[in-house]
C-alpha positions as CSV (number, residue, x, y, z in Angstrom):
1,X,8.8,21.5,5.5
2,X,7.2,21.5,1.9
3,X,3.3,21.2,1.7
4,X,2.5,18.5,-0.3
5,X,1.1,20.8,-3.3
6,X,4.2,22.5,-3.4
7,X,6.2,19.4,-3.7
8,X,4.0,18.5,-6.7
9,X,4.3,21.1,-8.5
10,X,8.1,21.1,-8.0
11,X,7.7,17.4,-9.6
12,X,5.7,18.4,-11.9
13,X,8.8,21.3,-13.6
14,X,11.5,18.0,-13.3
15,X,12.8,16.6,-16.6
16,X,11.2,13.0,-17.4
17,X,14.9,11.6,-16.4
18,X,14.1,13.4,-12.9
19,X,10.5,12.1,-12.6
20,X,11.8,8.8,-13.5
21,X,14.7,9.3,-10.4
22,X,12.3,10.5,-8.1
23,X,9.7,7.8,-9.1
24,X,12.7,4.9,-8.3
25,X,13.2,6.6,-5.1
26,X,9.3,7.3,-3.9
27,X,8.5,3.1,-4.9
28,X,11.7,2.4,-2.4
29,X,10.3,4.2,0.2
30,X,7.2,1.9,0.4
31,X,7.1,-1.3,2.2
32,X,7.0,-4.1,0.0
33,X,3.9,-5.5,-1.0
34,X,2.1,-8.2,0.7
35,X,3.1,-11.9,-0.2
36,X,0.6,-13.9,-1.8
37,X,-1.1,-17.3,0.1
38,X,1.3,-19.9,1.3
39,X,1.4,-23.3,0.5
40,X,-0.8,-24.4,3.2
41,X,-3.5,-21.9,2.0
42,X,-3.6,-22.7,-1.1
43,X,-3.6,-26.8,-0.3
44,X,-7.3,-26.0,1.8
45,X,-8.4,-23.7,-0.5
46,X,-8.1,-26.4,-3.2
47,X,-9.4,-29.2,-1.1
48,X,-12.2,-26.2,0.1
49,X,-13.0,-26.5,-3.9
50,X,-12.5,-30.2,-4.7
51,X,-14.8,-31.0,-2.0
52,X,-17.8,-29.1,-2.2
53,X,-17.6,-27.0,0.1
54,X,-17.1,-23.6,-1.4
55,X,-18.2,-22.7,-5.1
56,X,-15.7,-21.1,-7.3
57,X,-17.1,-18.0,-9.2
58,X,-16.2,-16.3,-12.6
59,X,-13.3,-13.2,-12.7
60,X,-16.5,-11.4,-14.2
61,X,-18.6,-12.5,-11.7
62,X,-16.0,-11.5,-8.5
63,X,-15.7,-8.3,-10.3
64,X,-19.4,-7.5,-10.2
65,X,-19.4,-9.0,-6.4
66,X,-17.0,-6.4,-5.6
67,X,-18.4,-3.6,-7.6
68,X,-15.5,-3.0,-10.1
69,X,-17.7,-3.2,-13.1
C-alpha cells in the first residue's frame, strides 16, 4: 500500500479536473458532519438567556475566549 507522501505527490501531478474528482470522492469518504442543537437545546438555551442565568458574550469576545485571535 501507498505511503501517504507518495499518494500526495501522485495528487499533486493530476489535472485540476482529477483533483477536483478525487476531492468529490475523498469529502464522500467522511462521515457527515455533526448536526447542529435540536429544538429542545436551543428552547433552554434561550430561556438559559432570557432569564438571567447565563450571560451572552460578543463573536469577538468568544473568539478571544477560545484563542482564535
Amino acid at each position: 500500500m501507498a505511503t501517504l507522501t507518495e499518494v500526495q505527490k501522485q495528487a499533486d501531478s493530476l489535472s485540476e479536473p482529477d483533483k477536483e474528482e478525487l476531492l468529490r470522492h475523498l469529502l464522500n469518504t467522511l462521515p457527515d458532519a455533526p448536526l447542529g442543537p435540536d429544538d429542545e437545546e436551543v428552547a433552554r438555551r434561550v430561556e438559559e438567556m432570557e432569564s438571567g442565568a447565563v450571560q451572552p458574550i460578543s463573536h469577538d469576545q468568544f473568539l478571544a475566549e477560545v484563542g482564535r485571535k
